[in-house]
C-alpha positions as CSV (number, residue, x, y, z in Angstrom):
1,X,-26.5,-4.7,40.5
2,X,-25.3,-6.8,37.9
3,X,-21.7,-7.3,37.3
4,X,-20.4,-4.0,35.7
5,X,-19.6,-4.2,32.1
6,X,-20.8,-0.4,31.0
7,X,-18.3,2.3,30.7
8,X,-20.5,5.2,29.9
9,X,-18.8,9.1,29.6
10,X,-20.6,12.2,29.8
11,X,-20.3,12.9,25.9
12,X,-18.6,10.6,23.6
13,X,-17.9,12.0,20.1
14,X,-16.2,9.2,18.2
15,X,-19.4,7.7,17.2
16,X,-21.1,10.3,15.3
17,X,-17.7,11.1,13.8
18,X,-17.5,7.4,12.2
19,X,-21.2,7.8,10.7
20,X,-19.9,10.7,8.7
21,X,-16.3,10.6,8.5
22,X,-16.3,9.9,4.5
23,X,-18.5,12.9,3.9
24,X,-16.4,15.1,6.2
25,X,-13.3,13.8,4.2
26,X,-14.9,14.9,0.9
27,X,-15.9,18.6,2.3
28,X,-12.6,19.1,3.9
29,X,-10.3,18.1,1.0
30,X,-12.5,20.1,-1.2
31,X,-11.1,23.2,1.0
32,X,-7.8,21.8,0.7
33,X,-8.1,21.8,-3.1
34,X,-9.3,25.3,-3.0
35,X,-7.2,26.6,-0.8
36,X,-10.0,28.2,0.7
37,X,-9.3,28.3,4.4
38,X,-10.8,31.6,6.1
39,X,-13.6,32.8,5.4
40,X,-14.1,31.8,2.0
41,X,-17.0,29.7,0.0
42,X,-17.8,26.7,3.0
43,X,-18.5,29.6,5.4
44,X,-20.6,31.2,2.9
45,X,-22.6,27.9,1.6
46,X,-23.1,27.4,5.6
47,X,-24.4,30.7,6.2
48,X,-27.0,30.3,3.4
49,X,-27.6,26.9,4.9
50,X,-27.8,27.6,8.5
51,X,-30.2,30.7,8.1
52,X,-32.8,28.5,6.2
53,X,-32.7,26.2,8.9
54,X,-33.3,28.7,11.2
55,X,-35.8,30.4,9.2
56,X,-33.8,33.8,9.3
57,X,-32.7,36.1,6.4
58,X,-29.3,36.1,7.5
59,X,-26.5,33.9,9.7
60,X,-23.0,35.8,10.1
61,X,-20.4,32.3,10.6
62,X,-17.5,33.9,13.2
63,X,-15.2,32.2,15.3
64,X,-17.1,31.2,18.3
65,X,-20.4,31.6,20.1
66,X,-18.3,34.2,22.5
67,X,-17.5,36.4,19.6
68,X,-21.2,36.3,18.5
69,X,-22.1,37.7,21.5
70,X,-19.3,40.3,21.8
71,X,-20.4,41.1,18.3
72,X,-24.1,40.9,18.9
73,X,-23.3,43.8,21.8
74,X,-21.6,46.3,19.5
75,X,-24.0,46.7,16.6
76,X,-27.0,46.8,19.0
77,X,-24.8,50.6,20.1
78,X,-24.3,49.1,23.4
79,X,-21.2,50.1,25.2
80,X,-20.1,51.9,28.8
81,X,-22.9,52.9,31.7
82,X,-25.5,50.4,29.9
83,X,-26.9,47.4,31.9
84,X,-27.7,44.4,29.9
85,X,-29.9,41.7,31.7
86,X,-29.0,38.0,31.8
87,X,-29.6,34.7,34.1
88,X,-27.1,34.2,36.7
89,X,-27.5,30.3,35.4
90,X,-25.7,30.3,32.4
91,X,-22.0,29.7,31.2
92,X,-19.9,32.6,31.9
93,X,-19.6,34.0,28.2
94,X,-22.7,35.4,28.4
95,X,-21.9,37.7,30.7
96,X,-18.5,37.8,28.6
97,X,-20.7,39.7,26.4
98,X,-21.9,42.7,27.5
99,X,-18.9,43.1,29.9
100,X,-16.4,43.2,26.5
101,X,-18.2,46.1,25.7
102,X,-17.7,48.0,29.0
103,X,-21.7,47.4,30.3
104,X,-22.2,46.0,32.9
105,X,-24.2,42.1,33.3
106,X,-27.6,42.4,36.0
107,X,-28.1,38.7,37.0
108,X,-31.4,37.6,37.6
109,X,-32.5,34.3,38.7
110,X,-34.1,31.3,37.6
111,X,-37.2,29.6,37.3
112,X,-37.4,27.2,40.3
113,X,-38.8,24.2,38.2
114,X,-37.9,25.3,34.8
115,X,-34.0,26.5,35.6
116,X,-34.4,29.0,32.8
117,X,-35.0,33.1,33.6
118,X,-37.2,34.0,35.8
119,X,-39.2,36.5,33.5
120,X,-41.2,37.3,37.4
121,X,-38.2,39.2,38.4
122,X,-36.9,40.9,35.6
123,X,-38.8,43.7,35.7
124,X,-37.2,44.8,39.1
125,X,-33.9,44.6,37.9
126,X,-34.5,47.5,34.8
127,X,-33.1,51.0,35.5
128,X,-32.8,54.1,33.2
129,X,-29.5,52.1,31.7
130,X,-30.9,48.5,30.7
131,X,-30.3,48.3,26.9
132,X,-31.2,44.5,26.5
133,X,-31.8,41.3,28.1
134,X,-30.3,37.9,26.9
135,X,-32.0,35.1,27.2
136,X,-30.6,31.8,27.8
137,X,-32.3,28.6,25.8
138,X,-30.3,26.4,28.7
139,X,-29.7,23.0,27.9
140,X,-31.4,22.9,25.1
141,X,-34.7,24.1,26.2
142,X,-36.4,27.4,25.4
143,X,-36.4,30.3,28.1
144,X,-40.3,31.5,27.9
145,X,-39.9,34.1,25.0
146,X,-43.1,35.9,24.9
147,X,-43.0,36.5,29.1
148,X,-39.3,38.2,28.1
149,X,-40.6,39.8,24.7
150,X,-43.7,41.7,26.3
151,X,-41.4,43.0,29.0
152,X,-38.5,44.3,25.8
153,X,-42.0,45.4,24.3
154,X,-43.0,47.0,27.0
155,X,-39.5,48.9,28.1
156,X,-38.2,49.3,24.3
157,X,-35.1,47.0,25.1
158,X,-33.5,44.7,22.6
159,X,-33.6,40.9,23.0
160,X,-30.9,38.9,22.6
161,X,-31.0,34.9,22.1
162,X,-28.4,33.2,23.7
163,X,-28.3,29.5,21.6
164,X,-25.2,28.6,21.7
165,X,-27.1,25.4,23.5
166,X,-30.0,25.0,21.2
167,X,-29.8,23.8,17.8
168,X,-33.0,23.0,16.4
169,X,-35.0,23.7,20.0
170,X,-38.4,25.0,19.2
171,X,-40.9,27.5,21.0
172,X,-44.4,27.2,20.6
173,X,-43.3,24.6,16.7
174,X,-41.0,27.6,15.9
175,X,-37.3,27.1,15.7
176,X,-35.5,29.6,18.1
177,X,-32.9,32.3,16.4
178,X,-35.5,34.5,15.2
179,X,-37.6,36.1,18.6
180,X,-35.0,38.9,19.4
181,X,-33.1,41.3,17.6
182,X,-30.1,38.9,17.7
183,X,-29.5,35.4,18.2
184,X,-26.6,33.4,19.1
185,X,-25.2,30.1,18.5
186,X,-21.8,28.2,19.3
187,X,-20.9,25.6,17.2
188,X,-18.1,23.9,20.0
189,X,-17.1,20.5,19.2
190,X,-19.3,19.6,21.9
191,X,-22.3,21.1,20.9
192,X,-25.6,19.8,18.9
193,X,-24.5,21.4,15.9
194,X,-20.4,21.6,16.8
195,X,-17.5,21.9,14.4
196,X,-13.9,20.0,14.3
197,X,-12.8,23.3,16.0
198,X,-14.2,26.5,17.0
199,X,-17.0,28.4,15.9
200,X,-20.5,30.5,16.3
201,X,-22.8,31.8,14.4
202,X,-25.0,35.2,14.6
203,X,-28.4,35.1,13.3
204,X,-30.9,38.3,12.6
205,X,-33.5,39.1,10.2
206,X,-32.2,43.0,9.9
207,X,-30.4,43.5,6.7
208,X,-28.2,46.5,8.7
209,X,-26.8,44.2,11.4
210,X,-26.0,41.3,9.2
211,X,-24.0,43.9,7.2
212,X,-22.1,45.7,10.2
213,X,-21.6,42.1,11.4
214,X,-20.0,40.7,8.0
215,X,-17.7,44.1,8.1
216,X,-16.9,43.3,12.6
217,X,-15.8,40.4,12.1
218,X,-13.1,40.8,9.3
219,X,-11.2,44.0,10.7
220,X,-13.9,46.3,9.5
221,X,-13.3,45.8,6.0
222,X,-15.4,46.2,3.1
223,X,-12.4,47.2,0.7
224,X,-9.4,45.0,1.0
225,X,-6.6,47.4,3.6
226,X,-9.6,50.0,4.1
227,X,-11.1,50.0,7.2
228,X,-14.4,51.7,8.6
229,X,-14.4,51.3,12.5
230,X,-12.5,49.3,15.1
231,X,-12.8,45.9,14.0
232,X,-11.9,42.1,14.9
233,X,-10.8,38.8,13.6
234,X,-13.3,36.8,14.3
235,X,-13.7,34.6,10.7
236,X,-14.8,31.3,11.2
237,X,-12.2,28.5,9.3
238,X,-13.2,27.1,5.7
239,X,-13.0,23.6,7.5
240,X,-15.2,24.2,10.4
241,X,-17.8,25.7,7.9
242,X,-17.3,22.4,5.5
243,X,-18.0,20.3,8.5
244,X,-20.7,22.2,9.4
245,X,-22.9,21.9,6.5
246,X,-21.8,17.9,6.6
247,X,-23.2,18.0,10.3
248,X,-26.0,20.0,9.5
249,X,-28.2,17.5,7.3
250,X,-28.0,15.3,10.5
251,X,-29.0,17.8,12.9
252,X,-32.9,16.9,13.1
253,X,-31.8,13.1,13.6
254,X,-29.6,14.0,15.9
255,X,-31.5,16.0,17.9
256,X,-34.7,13.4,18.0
257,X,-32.4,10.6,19.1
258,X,-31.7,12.9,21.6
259,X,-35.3,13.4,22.5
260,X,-35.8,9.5,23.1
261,X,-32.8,9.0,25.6
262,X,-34.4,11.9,27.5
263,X,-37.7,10.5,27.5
264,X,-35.9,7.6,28.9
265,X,-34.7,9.7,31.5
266,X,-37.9,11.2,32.3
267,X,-40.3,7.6,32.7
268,X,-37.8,5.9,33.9
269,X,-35.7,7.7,36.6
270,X,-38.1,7.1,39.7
271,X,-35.8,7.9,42.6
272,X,-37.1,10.8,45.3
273,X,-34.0,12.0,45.0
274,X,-33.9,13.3,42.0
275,X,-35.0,16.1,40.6
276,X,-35.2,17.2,37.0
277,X,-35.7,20.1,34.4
278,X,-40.1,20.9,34.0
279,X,-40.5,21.4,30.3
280,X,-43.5,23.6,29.4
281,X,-46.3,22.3,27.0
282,X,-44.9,25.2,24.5
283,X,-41.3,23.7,25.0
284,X,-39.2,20.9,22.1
285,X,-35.6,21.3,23.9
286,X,-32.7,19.8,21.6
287,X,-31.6,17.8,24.7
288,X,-27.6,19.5,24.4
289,X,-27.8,18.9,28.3
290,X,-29.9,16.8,30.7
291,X,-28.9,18.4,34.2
292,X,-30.7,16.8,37.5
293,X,-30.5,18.0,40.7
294,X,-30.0,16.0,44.2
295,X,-29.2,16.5,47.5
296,X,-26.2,14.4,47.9
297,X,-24.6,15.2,44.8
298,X,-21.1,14.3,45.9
299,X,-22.5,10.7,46.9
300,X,-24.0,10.4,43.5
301,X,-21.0,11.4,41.6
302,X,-19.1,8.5,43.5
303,X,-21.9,6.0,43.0
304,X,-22.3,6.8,39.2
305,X,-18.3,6.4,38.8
306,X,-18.5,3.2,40.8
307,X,-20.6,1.8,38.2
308,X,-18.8,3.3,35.4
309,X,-21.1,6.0,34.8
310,X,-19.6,9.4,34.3
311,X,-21.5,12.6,34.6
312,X,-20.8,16.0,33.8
313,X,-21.4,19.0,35.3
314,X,-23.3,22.3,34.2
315,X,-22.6,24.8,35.9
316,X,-21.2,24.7,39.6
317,X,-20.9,28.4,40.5
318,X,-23.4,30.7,39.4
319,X,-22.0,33.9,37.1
320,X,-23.3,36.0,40.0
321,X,-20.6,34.5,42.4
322,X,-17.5,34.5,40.2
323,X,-14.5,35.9,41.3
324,X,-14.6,37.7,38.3
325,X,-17.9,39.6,39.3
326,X,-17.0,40.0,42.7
327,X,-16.5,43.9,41.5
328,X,-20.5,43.8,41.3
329,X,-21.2,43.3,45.0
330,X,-23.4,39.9,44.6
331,X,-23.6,37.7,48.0
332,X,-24.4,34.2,48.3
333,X,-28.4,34.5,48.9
334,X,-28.8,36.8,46.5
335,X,-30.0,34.3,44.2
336,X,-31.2,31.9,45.6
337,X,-32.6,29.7,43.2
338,X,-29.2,30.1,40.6
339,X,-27.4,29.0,43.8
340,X,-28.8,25.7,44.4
341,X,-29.0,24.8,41.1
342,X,-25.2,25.5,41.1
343,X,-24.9,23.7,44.4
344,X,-27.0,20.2,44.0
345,X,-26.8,20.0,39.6
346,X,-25.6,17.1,37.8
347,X,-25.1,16.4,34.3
348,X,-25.9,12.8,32.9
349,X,-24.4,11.4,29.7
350,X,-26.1,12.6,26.7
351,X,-25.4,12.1,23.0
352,X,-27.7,10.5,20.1
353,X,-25.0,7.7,20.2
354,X,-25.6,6.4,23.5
355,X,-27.7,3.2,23.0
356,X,-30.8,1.7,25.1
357,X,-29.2,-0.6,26.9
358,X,-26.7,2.0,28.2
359,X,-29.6,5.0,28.9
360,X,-31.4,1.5,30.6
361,X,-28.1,0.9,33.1
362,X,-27.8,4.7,33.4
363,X,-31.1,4.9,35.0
364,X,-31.0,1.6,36.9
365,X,-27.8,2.9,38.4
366,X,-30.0,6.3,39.2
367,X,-32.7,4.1,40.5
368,X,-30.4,2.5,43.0
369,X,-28.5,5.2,44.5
């Protein structure tokens, strides 16, 4: 290897910040003159904004893609003694989810190839109590909706999209957010389509949820100081909307820049001991992550941060066999697909910043391990 002169982090957001730091000036100040800082006309221009790119009748901006969720529970009537579905490879909020609500969260595992649900083994997990089942888009890539949507069909269960990694992902040339009931997205400064702050969105095609949602997330107020239900701040910020709809018009550029460093990934990583995500024919993933799996993880991690190479990580203990689950009675083996994904997954450096010459070392550096 060549004498080292990459330094190359997981995510680096400083570069897409400088492409658009004048237009983000302009939208914030125009907050600042308006004094419109909660709620206000940015959230509402992104919300119009957000649910044409999604091809939805409505968005509902809150606070963050955990709130979406929470939310997204309560006005589908779910609440104590349901069971609500989910993969056990997923970030912890959504679980968060259902449990905020008093149900309870019935892991099921993953794909072996794909990492996504395992539609195969859903059906043995329904009982008389299963209300919904989320689906995780993880990474970036679609979970197989129609294999998920005959069994909600089939059962009469709601489906819930879990996005919050998936801005702009497609199943079979549709853009995800509309399949279920319900769809979820974060908008973390770290995400495809992330804010200067916090921030989710909610989006539905059913004019009663997008109404009970508005009323959720704002104390459950129509009337100013009148209130219809027990309700929650959950607002997203006039500046994290402004930034939003800045970010937003670069979104598809974004996420195809994305598409080519992954491709680079995909011809060129050649070493055995490797391993990474199948995408279906019917699959355009928006590239948020680009997770691999190895044996030797540990040994890889060093060699990668030898050569100035830092990875990330996403996620190391499956929801199934957090402490805060243990109530549930999962055992290691339980799983066992979610489990060594947890055990042997990697994260490498992905953001449409990232240049050829550094996605070129990266894989060298993958090459030679």
């Amino acid at each position: 290897m060549e004498e080292i002169k990459h330094n190359i982090p997981f995510l680096d957001l400083k570069g897409q910040y400088a492409q658009i730091k004048l237009e983000v000036f302009k939208a914030v100040e125009e907050v600042f003159e308006r004094t419109a800082f909660s709620n206000a006309f940015s959230v509402q221009n992104f919300e119009k904004e957000f649910s044409a790119y999604c091809g939805t009748k409505h968005a509902v901006a809150v606070n963050s893609g955990t709130s979406a969720l929470h939310l997204a529970m309560i006005v589908l009537g779910i609440g104590p003694g349901d069971e609500v579905i989910i993969p056990a490879n997923t970030f912890i909020a959504t679980a968060w989810g259902p449990s905020y609500v008093g149900a309870t969260p019935v892991f099921v595992d993953c794909d072996p190839v794909t990492w996504e649900i395992d539609a195969t083994k859903i059906e043995k997990k329904i009982t008389p109590k299963t209300k919904a089942i989320i689906g995780v888009h993880l990474y970036g890539q679609p979970f197989d909706v129609d294999a998920v949507k005959a069994i909600t069909d089939k059962h009469k269960l709601y489906l819930v999209e879990d996005a919050a990694q998936a801005h702009g992902t497609k199943y079979k040339g549709v853009k995800v957010g509309k399949f279920g009931e319900i769809a979820c997205f974060s908008h973390y400064p770290g995400k495809n389509l992330g804010s200067y702050g916090e921030g989710g969105s909610i989006t539905t095609d059913d004019d009663s949820y997008n109404e009970r949602l508005c009323k959720l997330r704002v104390h459950s107020s129509h009337d100013k100081y009148y209130h219809d239900e027990l309700g929650f701040n959950m607002r997203m910020g006039g500046v994290e909307a402004a930034v939003l709809i800045v970010k937003l018009k670069y979104l598809d550029q974004w996420n195809a820049r994305r598409k080519e460093i992954a491709e680079m990934y995909y011809s060129g990583i050649k070493n055995p001991k490797i391993t990474m995500q199948s995408k279906p024919d019917w699959a355009e993933s928006c590239y948020h992550l680009f997770v691999i799996t190895t044996p030797e993880r540990d040994k890889l991690i060093k060699h990668l941060n030898d050569h100035k190479v830092f990875p990330g990580m996403h996620y190391p203990v499956p929801c199934h066999l957090q402490k805060a689950y243990g109530y549930l009675g999962y055992k290691k083996g339980n799983l066992p697909n979610a489990e060594y994904l947890a055990e042997h997954c990697l994260t490498l450096p992905m953001f449409a910043e990232l240049s050829n010459e550094d996605v070129e070392y990266t894989v060298k550096v993958l090459n030679g391990f």
